[in-house]
MARMIVEX-52387 format. One record per atom (N, C-alpha, C, O): atom name; x, y, z. Coordinates in steps of 0.1 Angstrom, whole numbers, m for minus. Example, Ala and Ser with C-alpha at 12.3 -4.5 7.8 and 13.67 -1.06 7.14 Angstrom:
N:132:m57:78
CA:123:m45:78
C:132:m33:78
O:142:m33:85
N:128:m22:71
CA:137:m11:71
C:129:0:79
O:134:11:80
# end
This chain:
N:1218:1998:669
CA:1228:1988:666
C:1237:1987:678
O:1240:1996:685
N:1242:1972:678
CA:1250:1973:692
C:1263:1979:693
O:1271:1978:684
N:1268:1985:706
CA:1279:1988:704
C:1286:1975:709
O:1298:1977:708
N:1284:1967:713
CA:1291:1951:721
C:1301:1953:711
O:1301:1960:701
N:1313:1944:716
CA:1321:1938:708
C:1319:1929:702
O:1309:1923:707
N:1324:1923:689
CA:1319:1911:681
C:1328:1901:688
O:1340:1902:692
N:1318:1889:690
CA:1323:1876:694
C:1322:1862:688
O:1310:1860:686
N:1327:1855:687
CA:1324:1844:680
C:1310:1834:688
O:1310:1833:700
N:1302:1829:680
CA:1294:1823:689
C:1288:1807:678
O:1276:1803:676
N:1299:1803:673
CA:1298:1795:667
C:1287:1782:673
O:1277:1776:668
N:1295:1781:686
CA:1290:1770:695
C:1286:1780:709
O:1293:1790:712
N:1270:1775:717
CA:1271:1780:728
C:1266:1768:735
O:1255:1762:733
N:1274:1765:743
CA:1270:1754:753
C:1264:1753:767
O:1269:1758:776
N:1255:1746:767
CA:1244:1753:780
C:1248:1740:796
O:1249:1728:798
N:1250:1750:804
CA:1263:1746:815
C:1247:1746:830
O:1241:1757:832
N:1241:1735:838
CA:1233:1739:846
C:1245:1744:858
O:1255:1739:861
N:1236:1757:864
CA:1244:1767:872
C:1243:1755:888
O:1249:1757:899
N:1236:1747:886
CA:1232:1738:906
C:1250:1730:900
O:1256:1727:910
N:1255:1727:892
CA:1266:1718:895
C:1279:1723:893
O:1283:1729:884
N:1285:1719:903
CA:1298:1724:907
C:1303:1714:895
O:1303:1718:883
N:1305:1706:898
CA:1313:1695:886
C:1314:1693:869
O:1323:1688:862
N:1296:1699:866
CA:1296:1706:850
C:1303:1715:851
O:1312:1714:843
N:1304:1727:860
CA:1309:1739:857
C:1323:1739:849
O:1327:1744:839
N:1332:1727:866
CA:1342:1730:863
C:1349:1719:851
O:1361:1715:851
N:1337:1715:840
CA:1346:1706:830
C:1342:1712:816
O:1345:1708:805
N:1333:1723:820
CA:1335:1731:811
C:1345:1738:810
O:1348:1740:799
N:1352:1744:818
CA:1357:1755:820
C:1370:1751:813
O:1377:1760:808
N:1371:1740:812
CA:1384:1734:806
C:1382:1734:790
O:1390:1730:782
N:1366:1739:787
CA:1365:1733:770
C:1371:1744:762
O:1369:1756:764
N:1378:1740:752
CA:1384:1751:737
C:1364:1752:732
O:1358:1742:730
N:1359:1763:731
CA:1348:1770:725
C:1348:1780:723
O:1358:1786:725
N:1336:1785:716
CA:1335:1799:715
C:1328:1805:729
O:1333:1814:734
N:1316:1799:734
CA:1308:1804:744
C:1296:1791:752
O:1290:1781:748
N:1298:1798:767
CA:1295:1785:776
C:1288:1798:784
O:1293:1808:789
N:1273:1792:785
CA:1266:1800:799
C:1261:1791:808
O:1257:1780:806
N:1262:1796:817
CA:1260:1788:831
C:1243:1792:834
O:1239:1803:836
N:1235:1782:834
CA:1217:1783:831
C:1216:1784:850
O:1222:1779:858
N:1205:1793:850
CA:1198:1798:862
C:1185:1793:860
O:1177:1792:869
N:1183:1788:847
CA:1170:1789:841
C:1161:1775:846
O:1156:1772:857
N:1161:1769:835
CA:1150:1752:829
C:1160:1748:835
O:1157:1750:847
N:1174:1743:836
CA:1185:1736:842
C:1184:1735:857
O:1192:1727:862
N:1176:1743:865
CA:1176:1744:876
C:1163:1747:884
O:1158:1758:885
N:1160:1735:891
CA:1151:1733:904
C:1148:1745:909
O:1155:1750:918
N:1135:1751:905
CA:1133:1763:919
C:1137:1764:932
O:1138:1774:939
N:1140:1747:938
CA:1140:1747:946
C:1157:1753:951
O:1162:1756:962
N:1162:1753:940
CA:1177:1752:939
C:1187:1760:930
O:1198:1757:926
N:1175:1775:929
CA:1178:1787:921
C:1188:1793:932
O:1200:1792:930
N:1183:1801:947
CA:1191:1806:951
C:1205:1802:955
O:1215:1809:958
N:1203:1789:954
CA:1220:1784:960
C:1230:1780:945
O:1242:1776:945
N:1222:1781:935
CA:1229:1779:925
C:1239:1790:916
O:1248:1789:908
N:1230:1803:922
CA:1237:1819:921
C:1250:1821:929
O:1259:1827:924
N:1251:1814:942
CA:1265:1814:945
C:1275:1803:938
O:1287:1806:935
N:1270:1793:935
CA:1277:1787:930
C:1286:1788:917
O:1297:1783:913
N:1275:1798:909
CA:1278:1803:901
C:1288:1813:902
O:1300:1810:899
N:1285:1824:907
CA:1299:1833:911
C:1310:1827:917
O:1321:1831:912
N:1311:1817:927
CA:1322:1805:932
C:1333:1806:919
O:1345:1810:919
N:1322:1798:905
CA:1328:1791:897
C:1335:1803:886
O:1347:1802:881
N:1329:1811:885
CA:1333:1825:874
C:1346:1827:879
O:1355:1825:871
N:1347:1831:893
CA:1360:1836:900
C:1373:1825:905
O:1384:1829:908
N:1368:1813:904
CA:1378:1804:908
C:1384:1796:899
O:1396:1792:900
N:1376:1793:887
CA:1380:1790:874
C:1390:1793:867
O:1394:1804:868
N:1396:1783:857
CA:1405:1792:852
C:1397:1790:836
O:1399:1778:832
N:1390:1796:828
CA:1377:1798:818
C:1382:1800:808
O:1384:1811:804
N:1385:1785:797
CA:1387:1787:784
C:1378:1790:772
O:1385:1793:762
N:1367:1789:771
CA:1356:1790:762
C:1358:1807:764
O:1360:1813:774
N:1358:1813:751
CA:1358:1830:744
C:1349:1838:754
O:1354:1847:760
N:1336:1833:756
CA:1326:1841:761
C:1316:1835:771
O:1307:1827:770
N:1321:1843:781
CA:1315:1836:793
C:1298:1844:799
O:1297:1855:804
N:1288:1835:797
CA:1277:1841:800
C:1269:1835:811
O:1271:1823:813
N:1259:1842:819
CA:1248:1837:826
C:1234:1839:819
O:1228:1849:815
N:1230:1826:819
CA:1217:1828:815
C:1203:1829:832
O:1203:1823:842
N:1196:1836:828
CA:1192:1843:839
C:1173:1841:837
O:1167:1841:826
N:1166:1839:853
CA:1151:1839:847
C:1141:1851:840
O:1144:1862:838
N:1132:1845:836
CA:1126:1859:831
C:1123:1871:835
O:1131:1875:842
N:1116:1877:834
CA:1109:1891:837
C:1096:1888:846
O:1092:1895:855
N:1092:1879:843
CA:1076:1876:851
C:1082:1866:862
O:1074:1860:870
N:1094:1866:863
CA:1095:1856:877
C:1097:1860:888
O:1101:1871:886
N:1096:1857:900
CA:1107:1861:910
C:1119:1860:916
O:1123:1864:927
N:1125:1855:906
CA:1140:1851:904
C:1148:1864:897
O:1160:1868:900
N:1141:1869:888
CA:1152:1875:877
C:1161:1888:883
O:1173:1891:879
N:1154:1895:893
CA:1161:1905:895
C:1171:1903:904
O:1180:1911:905
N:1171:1893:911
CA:1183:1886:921
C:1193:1877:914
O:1203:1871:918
N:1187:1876:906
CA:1198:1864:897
C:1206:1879:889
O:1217:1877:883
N:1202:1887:888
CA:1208:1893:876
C:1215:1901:893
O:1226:1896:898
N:1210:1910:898
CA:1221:1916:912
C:1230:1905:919
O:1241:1910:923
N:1230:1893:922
CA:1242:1887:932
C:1252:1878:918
O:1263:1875:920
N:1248:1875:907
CA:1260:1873:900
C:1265:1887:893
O:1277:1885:888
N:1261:1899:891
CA:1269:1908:890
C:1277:1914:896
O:1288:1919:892
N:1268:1915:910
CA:1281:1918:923
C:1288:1908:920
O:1299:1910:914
N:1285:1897:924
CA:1297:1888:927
C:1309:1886:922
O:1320:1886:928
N:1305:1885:904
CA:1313:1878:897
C:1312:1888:879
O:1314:1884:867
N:1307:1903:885
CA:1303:1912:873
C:1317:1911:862
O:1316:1909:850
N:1333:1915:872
CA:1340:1913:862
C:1348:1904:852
O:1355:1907:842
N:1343:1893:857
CA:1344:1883:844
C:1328:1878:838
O:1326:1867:835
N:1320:1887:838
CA:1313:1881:827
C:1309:1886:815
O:1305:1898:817
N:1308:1882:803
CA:1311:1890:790
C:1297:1893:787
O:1295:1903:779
N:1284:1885:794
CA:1272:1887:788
C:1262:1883:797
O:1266:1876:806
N:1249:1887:797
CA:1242:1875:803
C:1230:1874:794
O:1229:1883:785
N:1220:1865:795
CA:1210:1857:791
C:1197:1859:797
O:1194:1856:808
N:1187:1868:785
CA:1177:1866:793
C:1168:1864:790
O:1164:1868:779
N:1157:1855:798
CA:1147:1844:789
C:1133:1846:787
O:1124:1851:795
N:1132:1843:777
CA:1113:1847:776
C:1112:1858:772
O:1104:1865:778
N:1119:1863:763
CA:1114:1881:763
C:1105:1884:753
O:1105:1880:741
N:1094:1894:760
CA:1082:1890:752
C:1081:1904:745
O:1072:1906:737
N:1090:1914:746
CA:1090:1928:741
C:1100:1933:744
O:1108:1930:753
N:1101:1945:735
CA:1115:1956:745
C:1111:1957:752
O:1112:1946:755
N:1104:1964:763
CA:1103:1961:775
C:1109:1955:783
O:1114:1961:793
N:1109:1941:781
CA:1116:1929:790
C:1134:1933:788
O:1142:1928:796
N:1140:1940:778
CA:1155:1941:774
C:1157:1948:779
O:1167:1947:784
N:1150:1960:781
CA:1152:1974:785
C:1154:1973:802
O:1164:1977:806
N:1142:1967:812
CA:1144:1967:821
C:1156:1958:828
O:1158:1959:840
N:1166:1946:817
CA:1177:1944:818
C:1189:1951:819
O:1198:1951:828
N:1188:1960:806
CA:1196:1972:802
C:1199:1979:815
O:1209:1979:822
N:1188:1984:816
CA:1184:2000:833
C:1193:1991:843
O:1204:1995:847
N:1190:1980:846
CA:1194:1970:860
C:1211:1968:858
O:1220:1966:867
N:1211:1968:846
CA:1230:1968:844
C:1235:1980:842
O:1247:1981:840
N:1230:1989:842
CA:1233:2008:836
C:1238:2008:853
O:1250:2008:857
N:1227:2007:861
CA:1228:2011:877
C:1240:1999:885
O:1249:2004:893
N:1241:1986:883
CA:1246:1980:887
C:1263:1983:886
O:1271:1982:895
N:1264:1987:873
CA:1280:1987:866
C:1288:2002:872
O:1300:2004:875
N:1272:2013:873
CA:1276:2024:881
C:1280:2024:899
O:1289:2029:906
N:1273:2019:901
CA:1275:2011:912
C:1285:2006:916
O:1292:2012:925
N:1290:1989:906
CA:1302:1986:913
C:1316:1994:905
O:1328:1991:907
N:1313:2002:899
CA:1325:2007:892
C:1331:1994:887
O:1342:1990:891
N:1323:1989:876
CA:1328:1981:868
C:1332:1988:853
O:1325:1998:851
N:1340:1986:844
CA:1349:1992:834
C:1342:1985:821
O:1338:1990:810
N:1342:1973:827
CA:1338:1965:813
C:1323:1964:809
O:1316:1959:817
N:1318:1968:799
CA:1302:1968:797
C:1300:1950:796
O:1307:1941:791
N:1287:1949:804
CA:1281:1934:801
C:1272:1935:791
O:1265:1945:793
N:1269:1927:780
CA:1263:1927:770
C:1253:1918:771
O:1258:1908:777
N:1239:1916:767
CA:1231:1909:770
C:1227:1902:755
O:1231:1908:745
N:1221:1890:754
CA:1217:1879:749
C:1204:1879:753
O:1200:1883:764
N:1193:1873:740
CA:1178:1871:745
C:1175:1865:733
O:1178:1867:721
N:1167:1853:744
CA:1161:1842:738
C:1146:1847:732
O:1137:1853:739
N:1145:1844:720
CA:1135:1844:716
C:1124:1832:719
O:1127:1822:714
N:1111:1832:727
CA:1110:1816:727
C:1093:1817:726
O:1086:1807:725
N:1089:1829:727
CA:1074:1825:731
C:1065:1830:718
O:1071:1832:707
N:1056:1832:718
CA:1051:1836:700
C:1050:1851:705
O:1055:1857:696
N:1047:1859:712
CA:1051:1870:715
C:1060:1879:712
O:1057:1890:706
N:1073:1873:719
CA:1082:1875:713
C:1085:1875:696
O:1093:1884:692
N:1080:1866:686
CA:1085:1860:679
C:1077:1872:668
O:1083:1875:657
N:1066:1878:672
CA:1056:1889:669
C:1065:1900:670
O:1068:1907:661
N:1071:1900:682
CA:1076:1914:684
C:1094:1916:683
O:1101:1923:689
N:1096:1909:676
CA:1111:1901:672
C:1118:1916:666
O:1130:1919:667
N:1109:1924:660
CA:1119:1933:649
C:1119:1947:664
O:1128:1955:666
N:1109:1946:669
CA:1113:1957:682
C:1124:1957:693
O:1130:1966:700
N:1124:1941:694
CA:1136:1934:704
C:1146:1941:699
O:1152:1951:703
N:1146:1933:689
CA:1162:1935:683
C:1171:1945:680
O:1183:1944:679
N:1160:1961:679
CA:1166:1972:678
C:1163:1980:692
O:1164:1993:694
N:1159:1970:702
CA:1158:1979:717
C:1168:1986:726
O:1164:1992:736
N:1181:1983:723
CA:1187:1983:736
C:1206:1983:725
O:1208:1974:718
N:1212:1990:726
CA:1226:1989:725
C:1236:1979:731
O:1248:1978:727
N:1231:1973:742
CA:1233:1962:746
C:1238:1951:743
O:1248:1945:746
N:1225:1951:731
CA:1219:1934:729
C:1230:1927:720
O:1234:1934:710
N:1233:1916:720
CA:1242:1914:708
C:1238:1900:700
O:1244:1894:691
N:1227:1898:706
CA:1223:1881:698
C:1205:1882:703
O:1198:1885:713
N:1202:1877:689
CA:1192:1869:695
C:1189:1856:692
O:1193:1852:681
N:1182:1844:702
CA:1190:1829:702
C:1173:1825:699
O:1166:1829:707
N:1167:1818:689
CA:1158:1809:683
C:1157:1797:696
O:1162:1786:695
N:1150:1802:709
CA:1147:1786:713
C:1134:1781:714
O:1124:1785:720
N:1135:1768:703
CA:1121:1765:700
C:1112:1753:710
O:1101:1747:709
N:1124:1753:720
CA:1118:1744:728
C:1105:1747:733
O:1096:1739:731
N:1106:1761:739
CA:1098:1766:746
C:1091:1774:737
O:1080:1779:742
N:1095:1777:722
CA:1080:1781:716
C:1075:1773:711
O:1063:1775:709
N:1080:1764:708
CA:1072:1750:702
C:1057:1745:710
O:1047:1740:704
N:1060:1748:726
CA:1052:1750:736
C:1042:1759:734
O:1031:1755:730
N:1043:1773:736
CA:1040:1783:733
C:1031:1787:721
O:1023:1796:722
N:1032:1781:711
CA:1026:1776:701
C:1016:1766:694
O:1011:1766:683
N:1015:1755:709
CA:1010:1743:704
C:1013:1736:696
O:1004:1733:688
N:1023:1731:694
CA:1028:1731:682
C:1030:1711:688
O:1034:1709:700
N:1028:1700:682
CA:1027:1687:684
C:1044:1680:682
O:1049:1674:672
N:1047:1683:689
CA:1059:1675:686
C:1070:1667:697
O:1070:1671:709
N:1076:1659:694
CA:1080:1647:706
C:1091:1656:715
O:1089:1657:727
N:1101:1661:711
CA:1108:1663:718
C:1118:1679:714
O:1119:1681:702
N:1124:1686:722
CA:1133:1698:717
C:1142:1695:701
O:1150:1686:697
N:1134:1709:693
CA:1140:1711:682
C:1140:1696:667
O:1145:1696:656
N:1132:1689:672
CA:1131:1679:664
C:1116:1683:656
O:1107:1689:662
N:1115:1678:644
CA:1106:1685:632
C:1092:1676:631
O:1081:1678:626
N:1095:1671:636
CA:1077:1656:636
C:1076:1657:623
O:1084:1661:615
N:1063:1652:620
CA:1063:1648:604
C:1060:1658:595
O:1053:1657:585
N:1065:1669:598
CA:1066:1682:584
C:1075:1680:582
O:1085:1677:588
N:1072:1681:567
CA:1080:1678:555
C:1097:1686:553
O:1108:1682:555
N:1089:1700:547
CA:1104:1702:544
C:1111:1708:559
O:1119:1701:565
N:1107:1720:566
CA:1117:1723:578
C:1107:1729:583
O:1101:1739:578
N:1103:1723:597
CA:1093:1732:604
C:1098:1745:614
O:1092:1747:624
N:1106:1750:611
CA:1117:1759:617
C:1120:1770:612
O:1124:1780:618
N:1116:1770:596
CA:1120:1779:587
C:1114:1795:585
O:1119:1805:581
N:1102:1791:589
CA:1096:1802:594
C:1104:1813:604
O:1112:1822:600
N:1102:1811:616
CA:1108:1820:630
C:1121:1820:627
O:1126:1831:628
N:1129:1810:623
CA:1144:1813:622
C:1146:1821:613
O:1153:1831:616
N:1140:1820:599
CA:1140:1834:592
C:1136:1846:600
O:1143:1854:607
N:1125:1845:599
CA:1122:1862:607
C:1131:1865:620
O:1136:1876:621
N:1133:1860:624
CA:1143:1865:637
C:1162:1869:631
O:1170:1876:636
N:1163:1858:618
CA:1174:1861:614
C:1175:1874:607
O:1184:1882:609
N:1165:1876:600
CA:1164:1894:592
C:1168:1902:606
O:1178:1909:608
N:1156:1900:613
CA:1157:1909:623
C:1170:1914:629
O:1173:1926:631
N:1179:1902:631
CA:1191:1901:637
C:1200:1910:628
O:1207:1919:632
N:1197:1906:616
CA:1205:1911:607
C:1209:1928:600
O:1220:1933:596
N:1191:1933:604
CA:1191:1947:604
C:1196:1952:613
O:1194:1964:611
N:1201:1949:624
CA:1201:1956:635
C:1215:1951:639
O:1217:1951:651
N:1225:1947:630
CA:1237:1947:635
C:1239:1934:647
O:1251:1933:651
N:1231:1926:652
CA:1231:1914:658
C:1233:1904:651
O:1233:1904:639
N:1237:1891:660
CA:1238:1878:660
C:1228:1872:658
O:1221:1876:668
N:1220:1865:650
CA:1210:1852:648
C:1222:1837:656
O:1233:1834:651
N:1217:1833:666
CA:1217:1823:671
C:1205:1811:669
O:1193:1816:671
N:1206:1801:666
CA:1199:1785:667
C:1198:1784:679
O:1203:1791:687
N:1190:1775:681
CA:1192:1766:698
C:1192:1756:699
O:1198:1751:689
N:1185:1745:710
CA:1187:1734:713
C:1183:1726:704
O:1174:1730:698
N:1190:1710:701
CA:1181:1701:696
C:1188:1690:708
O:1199:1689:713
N:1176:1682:712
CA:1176:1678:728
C:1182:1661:725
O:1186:1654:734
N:1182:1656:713
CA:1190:1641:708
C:1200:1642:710
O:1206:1639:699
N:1208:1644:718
CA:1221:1643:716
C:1230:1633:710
O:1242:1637:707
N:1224:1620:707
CA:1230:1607:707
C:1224:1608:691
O:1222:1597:687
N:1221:1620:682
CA:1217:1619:669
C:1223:1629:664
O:1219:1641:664
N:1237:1625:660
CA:1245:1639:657
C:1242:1639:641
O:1249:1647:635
N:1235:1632:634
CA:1235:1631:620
C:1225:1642:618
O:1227:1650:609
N:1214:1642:626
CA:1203:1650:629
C:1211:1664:635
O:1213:1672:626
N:1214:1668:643
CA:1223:1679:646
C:1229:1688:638
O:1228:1700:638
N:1237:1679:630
CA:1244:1686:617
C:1232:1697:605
O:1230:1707:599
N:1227:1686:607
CA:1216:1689:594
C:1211:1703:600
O:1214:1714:593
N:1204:1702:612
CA:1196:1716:618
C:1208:1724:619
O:1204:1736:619
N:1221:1724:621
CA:1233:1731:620
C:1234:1740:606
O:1234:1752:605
N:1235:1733:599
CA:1235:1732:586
C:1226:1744:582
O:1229:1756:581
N:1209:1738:581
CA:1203:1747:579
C:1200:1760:586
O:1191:1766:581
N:1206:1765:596
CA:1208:1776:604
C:1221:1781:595
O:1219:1793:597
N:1229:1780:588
CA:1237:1785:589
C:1233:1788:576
O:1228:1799:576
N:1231:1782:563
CA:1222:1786:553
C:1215:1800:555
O:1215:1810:548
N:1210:1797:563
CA:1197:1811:568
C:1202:1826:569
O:1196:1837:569
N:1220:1820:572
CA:1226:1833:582
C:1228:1836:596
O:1232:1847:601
N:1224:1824:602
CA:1229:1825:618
C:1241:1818:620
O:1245:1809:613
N:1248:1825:634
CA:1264:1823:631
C:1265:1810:642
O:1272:1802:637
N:1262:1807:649
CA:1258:1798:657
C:1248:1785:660
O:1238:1786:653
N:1247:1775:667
CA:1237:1766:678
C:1240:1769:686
O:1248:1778:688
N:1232:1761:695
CA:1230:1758:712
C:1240:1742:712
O:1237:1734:704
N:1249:1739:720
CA:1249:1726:727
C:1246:1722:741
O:1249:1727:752
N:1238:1711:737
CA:1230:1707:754
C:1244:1695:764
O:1248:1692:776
N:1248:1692:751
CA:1257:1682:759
C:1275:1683:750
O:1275:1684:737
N:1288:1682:757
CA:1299:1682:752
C:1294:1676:736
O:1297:1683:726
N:1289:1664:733
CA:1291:1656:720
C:1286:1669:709
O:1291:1671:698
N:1276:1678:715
CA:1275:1683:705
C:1286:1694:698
O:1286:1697:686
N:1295:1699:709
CA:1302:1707:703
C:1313:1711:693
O:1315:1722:687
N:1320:1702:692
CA:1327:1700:678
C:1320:1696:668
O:1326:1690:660
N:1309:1698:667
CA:1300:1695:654
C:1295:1712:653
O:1295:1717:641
N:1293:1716:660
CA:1287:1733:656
C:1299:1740:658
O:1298:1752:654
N:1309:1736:663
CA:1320:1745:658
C:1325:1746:643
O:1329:1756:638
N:1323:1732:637
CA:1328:1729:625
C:1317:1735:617
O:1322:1745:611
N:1303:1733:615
CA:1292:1736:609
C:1296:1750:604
O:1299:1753:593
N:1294:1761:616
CA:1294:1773:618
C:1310:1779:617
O:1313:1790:621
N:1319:1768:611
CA:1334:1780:606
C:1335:1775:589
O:1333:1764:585
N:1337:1786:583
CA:1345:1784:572
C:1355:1772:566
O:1365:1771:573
N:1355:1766:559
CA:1370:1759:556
C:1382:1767:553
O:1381:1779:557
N:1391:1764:548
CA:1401:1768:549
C:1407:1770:532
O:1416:1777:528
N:1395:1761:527
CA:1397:1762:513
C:1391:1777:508
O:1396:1786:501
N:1379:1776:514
CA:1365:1788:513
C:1374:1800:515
O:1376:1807:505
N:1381:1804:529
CA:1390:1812:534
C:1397:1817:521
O:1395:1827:514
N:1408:1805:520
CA:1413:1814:511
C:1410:1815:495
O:1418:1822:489
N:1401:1809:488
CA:1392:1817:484
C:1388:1830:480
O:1390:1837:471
N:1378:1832:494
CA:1378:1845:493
C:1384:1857:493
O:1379:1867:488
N:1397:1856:499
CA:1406:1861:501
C:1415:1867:490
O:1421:1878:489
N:1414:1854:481
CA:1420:1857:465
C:1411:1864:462
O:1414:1876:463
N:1395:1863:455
CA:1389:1873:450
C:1387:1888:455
O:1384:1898:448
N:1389:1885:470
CA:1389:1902:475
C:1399:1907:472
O:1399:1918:468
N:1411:1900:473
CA:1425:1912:468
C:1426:1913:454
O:1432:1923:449
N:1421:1903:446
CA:1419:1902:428
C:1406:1916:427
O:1410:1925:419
N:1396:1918:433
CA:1388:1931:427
C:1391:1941:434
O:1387:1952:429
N:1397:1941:444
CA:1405:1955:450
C:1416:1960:441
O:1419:1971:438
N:1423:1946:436
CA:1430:1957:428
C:1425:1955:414
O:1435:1955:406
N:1411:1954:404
CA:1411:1959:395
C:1402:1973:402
O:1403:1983:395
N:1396:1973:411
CA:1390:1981:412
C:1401:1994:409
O:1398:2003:401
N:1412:1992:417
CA:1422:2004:411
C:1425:2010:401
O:1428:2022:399
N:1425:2000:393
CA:1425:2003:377
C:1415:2006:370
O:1416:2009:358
N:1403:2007:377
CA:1388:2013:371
C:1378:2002:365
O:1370:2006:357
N:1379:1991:367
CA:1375:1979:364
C:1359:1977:375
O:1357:1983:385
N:1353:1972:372
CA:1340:1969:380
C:1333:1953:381
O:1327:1948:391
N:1337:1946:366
CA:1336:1932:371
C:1349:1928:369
O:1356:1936:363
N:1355:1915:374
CA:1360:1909:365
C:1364:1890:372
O:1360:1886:382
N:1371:1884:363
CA:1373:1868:364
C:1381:1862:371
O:1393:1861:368
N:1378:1856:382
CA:1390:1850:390
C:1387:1835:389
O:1379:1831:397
N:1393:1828:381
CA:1393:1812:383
C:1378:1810:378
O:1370:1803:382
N:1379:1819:368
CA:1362:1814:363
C:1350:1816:367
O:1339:1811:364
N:1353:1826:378
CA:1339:1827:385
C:1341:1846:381
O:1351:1853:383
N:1329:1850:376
CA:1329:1865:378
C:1327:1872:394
O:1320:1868:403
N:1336:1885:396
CA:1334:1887:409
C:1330:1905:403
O:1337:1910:395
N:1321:1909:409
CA:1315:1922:416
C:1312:1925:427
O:1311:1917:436
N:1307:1943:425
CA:1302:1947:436
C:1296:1939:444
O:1302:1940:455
N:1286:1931:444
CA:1277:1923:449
C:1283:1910:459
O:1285:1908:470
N:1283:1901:445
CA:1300:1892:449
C:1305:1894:459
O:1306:1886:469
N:1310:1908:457
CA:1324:1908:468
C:1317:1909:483
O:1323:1906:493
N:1305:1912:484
CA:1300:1910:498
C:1295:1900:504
O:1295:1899:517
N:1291:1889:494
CA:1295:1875:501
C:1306:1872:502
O:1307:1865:512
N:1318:1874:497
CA:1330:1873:498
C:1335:1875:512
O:1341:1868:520
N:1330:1888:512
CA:1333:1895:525
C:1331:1889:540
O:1339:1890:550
N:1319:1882:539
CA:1313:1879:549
C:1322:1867:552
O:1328:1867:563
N:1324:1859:546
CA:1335:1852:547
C:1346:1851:555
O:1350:1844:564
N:1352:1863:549
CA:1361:1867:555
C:1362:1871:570
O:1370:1866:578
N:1352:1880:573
CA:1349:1883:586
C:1350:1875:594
O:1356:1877:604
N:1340:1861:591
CA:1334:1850:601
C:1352:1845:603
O:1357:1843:614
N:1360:1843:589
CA:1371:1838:595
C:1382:1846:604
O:1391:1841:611
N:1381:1860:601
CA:1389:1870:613
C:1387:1868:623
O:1396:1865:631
N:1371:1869:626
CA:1366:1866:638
C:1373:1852:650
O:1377:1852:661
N:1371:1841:639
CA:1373:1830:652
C:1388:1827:649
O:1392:1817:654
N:1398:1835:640
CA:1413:1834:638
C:1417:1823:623
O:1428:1821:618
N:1411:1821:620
CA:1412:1812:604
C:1422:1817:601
O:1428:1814:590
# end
């Protein structure tokens, strides 16, 4: 189970690490979490100079979004071990997390883990960095329940179906959109990775859907993520983010709500009571842990 700190990750918005000018208009956004991509967002040709850029922007910035991450190449590349050493040197103590892609086993988390154990000893850094992994390839998606309890680390795992949709063969026009299956062709992997997440004290994260200009469509796959139990999406572009902020918080009605029924069965529980009626709805043991959850998601982002 992780020891990370709990973070909100309602919305994570995907920042390419080659532009000075995305960086710095994110940096200005109210979110929960914004990573800066080493990854698909960036030109091989245009990986190494994008790692400075990156640290430039970490340290010069002034960084409103909760949680600041690097998403970083995979394990089979020749990028990953240098992307993960010159933005830790550079820019290790402001980053809350980093991102790492394609992971096809513990294995692939572990040898993140080791490379930040030595790094943080190294620079005599204070603050632990917590790591993020994309679930994307069917591998992975097989080996989902091993990820997830590999590493103390880890504090999310993020559903991207772009790239298993690929990985899969799977016939479809474009990121995160459903082609002609009927009820939700998603429902599968996002469950299983959400249990997974879920036994193990992690985040279930969604990911991309690549329409941006179809927020009607956005909501919906929002929507059904959060149904499932994942606390988050991905946004590819600003429009999407106040739509998965909203999806993935509570109302205000819900809030307090819950709130009444948790202090209504705490105190009959005092009195020795085990069910009882608040506004017509019975609340128990049971009850009160959706209740609960509730509550949390609203401590969490300040409700």
């Amino acid at each position: 189970m992780s020891k990370q700190p709990a973070r909100p990750r309602r919305c994570q918005l995907s920042v390419p690490g080659s532009s000075e000018k995305m960086m710095a208009k994110a940096a200005a956004l109210e979110l929960d979490h914004v990573f800066l991509d080493l990854e698909d967002a960036v030109a091989p040709s245009a990986k190494t100079a994008a790692r400075g850029k990156i640290v430039e922007a970490l340290n010069t910035h002034d960084w409103r979004p909760r949680t600041l991450c690097v998403r970083i190449n995979d394990v089979e590349t020749q990028w990953c071990h240098d992307d993960v050493i010159e933005v830790v040197t550079g820019a290790g103590d402001k980053l809350d997390t980093i991102m790492l892609t394609k992971a096809k086993s513990a294995a692939d988390v572990r040898f993140l883990h080791l490379l930040l154990d030595q790094l943080e000893q190294k620079l005599g850094l204070t603050r632990r960095i917590g790591i993020e992994c994309l679930i994307e390839e069917v591998e992975g998606m097989m080996n989902v329940e091993e990820i997830a309890a590999c590493s103390d680390r880890l504090e999310c795992l993020i559903f991207g179906m772009g790239d298993y949709s690929a990985s899969q063969q799977m016939q479809l026009s474009s990121v995160g959109s459903t082609g002609g299956y009927p009820p939700d062709i998603w429902h599968y992997p996002r469950y299983k990775m959400t249990i997974a997440c879920r036994a193990n004290g992690i985040d279930p994260v969604d990911g991309p859907f690549a329409n941006f200009k179809n927020p009607e469509a956005f909501r919906k796959e929002a929507e059904r993520s959060l149904i499932l139990g994942m606390v988050g999406k991905w946004a590819i572009h600003p429009a999407q983010v106040e739509i998965a902020q909203e999806v993935f918080a509570p109302t205000a009605e819900d809030v307090a709500k819950a709130r009444k029924q948790k202090e209504a069965y705490d105190a009959a529980l005092a009195e020795g009571l085990g069910a009882i009626n608040v506004d017509g709805v019975m609340v128990d043991a049971a009850s009160i842990r959706i209740v609960q959850n509730t509550i949390d998601r609203a401590d969490l982002i300040g409700i």
